[in-house]
N, C-alpha and C positions, 0 to 999 in steps of 0.2 A: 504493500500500500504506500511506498516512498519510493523516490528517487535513486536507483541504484548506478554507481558511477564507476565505470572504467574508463579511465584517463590516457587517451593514447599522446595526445599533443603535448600534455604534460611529462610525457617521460623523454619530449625529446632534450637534448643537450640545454645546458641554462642557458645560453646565445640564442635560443628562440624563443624565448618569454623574460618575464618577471617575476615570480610570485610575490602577490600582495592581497592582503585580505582587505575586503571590503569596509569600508570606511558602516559606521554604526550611527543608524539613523533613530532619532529622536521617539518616534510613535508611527512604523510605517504601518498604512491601512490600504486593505485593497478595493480599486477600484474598477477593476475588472479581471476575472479569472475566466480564462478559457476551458470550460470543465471539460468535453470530448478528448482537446489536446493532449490536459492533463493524467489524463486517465489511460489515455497512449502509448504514455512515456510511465505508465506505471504508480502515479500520482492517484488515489482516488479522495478528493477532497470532502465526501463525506465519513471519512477516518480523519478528518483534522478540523479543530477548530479555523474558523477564518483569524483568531488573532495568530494561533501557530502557523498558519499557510502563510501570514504577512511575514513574521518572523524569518520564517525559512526562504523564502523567495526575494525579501529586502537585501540577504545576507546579514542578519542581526544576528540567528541561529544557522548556522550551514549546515546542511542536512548531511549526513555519515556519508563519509565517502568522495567529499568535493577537494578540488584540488585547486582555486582560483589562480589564475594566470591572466598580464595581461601579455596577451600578443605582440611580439613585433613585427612592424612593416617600414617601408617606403612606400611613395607614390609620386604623381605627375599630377598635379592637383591644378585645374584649367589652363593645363598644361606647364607649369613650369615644377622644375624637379623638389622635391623635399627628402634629402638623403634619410632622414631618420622621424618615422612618424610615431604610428603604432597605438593600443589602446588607451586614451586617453582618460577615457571616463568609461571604460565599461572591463570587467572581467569575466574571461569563460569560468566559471567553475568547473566543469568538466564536464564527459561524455554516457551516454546513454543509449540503450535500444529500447527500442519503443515495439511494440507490438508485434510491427512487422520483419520486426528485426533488423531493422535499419539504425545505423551509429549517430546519433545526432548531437549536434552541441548546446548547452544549457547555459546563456550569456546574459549576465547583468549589466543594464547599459543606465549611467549612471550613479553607479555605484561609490564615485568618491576619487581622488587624484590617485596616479600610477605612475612609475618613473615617466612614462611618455605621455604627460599632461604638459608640457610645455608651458607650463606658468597658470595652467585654467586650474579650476575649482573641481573638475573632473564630476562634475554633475550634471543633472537633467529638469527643467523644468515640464510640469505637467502638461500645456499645450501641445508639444514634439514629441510627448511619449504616447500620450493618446491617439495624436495626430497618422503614426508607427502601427499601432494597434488597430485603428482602424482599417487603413490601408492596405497593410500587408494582408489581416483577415482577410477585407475584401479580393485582391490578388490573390488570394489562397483560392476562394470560392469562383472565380473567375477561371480557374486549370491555369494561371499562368506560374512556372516555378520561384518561389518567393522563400525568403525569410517567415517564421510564423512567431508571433505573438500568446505567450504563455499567460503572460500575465502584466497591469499594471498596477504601481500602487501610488501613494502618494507618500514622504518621508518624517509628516510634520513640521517638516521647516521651509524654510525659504531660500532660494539662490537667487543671488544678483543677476541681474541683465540690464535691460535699459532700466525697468524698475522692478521690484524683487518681484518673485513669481516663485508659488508654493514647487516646490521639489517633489521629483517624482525619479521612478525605476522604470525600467520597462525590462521583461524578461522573455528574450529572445532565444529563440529555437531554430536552430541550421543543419543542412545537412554538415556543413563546413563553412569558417570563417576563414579559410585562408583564400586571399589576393592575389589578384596580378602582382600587388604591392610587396606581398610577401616576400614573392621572386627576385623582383626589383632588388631588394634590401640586401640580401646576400649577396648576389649579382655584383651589387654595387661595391662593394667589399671585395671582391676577388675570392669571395669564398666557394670556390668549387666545392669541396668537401661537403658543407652546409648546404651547398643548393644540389647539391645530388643527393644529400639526404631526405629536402624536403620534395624532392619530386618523390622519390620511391616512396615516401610517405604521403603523397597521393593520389600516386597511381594506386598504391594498396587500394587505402584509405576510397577514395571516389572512382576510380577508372581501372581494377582490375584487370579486364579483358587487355588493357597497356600490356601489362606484363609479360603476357605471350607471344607478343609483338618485336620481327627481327631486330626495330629498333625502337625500343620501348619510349624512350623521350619524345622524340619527333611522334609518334601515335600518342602520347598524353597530348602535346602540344595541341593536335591535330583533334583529340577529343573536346577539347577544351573549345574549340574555335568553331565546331558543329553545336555545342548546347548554347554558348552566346550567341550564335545566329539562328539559332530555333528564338532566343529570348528574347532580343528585341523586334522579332517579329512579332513575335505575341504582343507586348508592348504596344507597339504601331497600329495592332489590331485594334484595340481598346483606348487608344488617343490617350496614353500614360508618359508623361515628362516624367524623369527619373529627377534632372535637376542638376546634381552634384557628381557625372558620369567621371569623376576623377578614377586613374588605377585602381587607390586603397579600397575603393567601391566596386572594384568589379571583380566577382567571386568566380572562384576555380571550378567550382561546383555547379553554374552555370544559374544562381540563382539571385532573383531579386534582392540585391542587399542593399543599406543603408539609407530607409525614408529619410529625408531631410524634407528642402525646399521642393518633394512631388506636388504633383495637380495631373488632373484629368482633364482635360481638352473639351471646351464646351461646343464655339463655333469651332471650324476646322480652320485650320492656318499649321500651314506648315512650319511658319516662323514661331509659332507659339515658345512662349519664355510667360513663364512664374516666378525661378528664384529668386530672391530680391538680390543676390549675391553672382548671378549671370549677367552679369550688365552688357556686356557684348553677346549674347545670346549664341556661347560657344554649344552649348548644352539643349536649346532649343530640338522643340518637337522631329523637324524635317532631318536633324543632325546627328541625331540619335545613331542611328547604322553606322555613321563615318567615324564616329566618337568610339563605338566596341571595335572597330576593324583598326584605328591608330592606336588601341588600349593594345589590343592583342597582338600587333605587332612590337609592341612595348615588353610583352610575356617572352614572343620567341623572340627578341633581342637579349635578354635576361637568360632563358636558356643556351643560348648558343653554347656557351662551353663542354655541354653535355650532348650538343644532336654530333656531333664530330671533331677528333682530336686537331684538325688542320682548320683555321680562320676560314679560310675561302669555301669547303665544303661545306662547314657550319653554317657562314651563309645563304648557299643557295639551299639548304633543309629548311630551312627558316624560311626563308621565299618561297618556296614550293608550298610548303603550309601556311602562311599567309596568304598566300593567292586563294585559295580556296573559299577563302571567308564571302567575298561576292557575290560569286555561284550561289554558295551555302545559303547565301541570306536571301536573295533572290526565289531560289525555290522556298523558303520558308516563309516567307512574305507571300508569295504568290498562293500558294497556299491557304495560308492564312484568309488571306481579301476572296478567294474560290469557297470559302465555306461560309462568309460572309455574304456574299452574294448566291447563293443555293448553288453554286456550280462543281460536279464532282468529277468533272473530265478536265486534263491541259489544254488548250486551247492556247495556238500561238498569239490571238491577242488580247490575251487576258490582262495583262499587263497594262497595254494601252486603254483598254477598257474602264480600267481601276483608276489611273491616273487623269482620266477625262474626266469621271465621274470626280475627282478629287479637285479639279479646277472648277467644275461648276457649283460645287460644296463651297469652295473659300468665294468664288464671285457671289455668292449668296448670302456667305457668312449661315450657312447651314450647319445644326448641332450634329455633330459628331455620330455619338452613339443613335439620337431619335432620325435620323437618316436611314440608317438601316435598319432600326425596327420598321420604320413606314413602308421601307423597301420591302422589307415582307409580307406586309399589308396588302401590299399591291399585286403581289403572286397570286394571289387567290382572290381580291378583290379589287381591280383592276376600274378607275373609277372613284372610289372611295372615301370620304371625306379624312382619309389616313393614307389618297394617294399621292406619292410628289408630284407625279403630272400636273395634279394641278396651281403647283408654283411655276410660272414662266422660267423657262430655258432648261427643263430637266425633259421636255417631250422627249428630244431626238435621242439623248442619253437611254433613254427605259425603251425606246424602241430597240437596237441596237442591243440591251440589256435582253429583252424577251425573247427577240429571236434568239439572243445566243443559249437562252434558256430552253426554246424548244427545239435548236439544233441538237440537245441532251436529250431530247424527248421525258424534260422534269416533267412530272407529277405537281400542278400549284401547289395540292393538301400537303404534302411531303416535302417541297422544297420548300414552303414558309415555316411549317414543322422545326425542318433543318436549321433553315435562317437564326429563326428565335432561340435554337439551341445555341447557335454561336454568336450572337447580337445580344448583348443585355439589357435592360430596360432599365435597370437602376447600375449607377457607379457611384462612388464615393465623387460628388462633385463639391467644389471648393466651397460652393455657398454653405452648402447644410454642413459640413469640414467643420466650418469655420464657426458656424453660427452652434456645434454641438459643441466647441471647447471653450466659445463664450459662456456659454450657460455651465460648463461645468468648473470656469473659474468663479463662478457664483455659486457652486456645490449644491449644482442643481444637475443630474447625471441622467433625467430622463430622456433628452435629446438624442445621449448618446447612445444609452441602451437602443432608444426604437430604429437611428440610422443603423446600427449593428444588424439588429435582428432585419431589418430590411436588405441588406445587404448580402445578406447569409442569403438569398435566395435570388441573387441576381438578374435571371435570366427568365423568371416566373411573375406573369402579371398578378401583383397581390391587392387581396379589397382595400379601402383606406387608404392606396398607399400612390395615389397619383402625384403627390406633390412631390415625391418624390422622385419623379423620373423627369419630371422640366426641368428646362434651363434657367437659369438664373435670371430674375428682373435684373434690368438697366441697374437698380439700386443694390440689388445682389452680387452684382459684377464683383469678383473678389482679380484683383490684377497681380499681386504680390505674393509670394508665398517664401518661410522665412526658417530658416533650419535649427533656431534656437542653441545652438554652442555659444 
């Protein structure tokens, strides 16, 4: 009924962490637990009081077994180099298997300064933890690979920012926290030994089938560069700004990591930028793909030492699998917009088709997501007061659209069926975001519960719950979004 922990990361060499126990907070209280999660990983929270689950999950009590570490990294942070990052404000405590018997990591983020706080307070205000929690759940419930949210709480006290703001945890679940950045950091160092340790750990660790592979590096490398081009398709699907696409944020594992400055994309603009910390709009919506294929060639720059003992060969292993990433993303995107649009065959202009469809979405300033549910609309009830036809300049597009749909000889019942499977109806959009953490810096937490519970079921039209799939009034326009460190 606890958390049982076998610590693989912590046994590597002390050059790849810290240990430091978590800083002990005042009166932490929870304010959201993820119970399914928790009971995954072996947690069942009707065997604990909620003030022991605060206890244990603040890090006030460490549950038997934890090994807190923080991590060290580097990264390329909107692009310029940071030889020496690492965790700041959060500690793994250590590893787990969970039901399905998968390894995952059990991370306090938050938790209090670490050698690698570089002068900060190594904490978390409650706005950015919630903000985390919500998010990544929602990403979770969407099928897109993410980070998951165990739990938040709040610490009783307050941390400084512009003005002080109650303090909070947020308790994070990974398959894996190691980085691009990771690699970087040894890399950076000359430490061959160190970066050949940490690929073998994981390749173990995330990419097995590496192992059996003539040349085991170059196949991790190359694993590593098909899951982030599966990921920011999926992203792209769902009009997801990640925000802060630096190295230290981009996971080995191929997973959604580090909400900061995210948002979901209302109207469509490829330009779209939230961060308030993007001023140049490196990180923007349209940029996203170019931003994981210059990260990843950031990774096999870092590996070179190990794809071949001679410079020159090393670099073209490295080129060869960086080239790939285009392709890769391409079909995975293409994909992605063919299941969005009902379409289950390739089609050489699928592509061009998506992309048309996407210039007369921004000449519209047409919502995002309610585009393609209407689109689905239209499959079966063609006409509609749910169909786009009837906004000027989407005719010729849905013609163009239908035939290619009965060149497939779809099924309307079946392909809107389809559509709604892969089109959501509700996303975490920045108004209600924003207007649930308002209300819960007023310790008022009902906002946030019903967007949750709404959320959890993304892609199912629920009763009550219309207000929750429009877009934002003029007045709701939320333009900024802000990463709280």
């Amino acid at each position: 009924m606890a958390l049982v922990f076998d610590n693989t990361y912590a046994r590597l060499p002390e050059h790849f962490h810290a240990r430091q126990q978590p800083m002990r907070m005042p009166a932490p209280a929870l304010v959201l637990l993820n119970e399914p999660l928790a009971r995954s990983l072996g947690l069942d929270p009707a065997h604990h009081s909620r003030d022991a689950l605060a206890a244990m999950l603040s890090g006030n009590a460490l549950p038997e077994g934890a090994e807190p570490v923080a991590m060290v990294y580097a990264g390329h942070q909107f692009g310029s180099w940071v030889p020496r990052l690492g965790d700041g404000r959060a500690l793994l405590l250590g590893e787990v298997l969970d039901d399905r018997g998968r390894r995952l990591d059990i991370h306090l983020k938050g938790a209090g300064p670490t050698p690698f706080s570089r002068g900060g307070d190594g904490r978390a205000a409650l706005g950015p933890v919630l903000r985390e929690y919500i998010v990544s759940e929602a990403m979770a419930r969407l099928g897109i690979p993410t980070t998951r949210s165990l739990a938040a709480l709040t610490t009783g006290d307050r941390v400084a920012r512009e003005t002080p703001l109650p303090g909070a945890i947020l308790v994070r679940v990974a398959e894996s926290h190691l980085r691009v950045g990771t690699f970087q950091y040894f890399a950076a160092r000359r430490d061959t030994e160190a970066l050949r340790q940490l690929a073998d750990y994981a390749i173990a660790r995330l990419y097995p089938e590496a192992a059996q592979a003539p040349e085991r590096y170059k196949a991790f490398l190359e694993a590593v560069i098909a899951r982030q081009a599966r990921l920011v398709a999926r992203w792209m699907g769902v009009g997801f700004i990640h925000g802060v696409m630096n190295t230290d944020n981009t996971s080995i594992a191929g997973e959604t990591l580090d909400y900061g400055p995210c948002a979901f994309m209302d109207a469509f603009d490829l330009g779209a930028v939230f961060s308030s910390i993007d001023a140049a709009g490196r990180y923007a919506y349209g940029n996203q793909p170019g931003i994981v294929y210059w990260n990843l060639a950031r990774l096999a720059q870092a590996l070179l030492p190990l794809l071949a003992p001679d410079p020159d060969a090393a670099a073209r292993e490295a080129q060869a699998a960086i080239d790939l990433f285009p392709g890769l993303y391409e079909t995975a995107w293409l994909e992605e917009m063919r299941r969005k649009l009902g379409l289950s065959a390739p089609d050489d202009g699928d592509g061009q088709l998506v992309r048309d469809l996407f210039s007369i979405m921004h000449d519209h300033g047409a919502d995002f997501t309610l585009t393609f549910r209407r689109l689905a609309d239209a499959v079966a009830a063609p006409g509609s007061a749910n169909d786009p036809a009837l906004e000027p300049g989407f005719e010729p597009w849905l013609a163009r659209w239908r035939a290619r749909l009965q060149r497939e000889g779809a099924d309307a019942a079946a392909a809107r069926q389809a559509m709604n499977r892969a089109n959501p109806l509700y996303i975490p959009r920045n108004h209600l975001v924003e207007a649930a953490l308002e209300a819960a810096h007023a310790d008022d937490y009902a906002p946030l519960h019903a967007l949750i519970a709404i959320l959890a079921e993304p892609f199912d039209e629920q009763p009550n719950a219309a207000e929750y799939a429009l877009p934002p009034r003029p007045e709701q326009i939320v333009r900024a979004t802000f990463c709280g460190t």
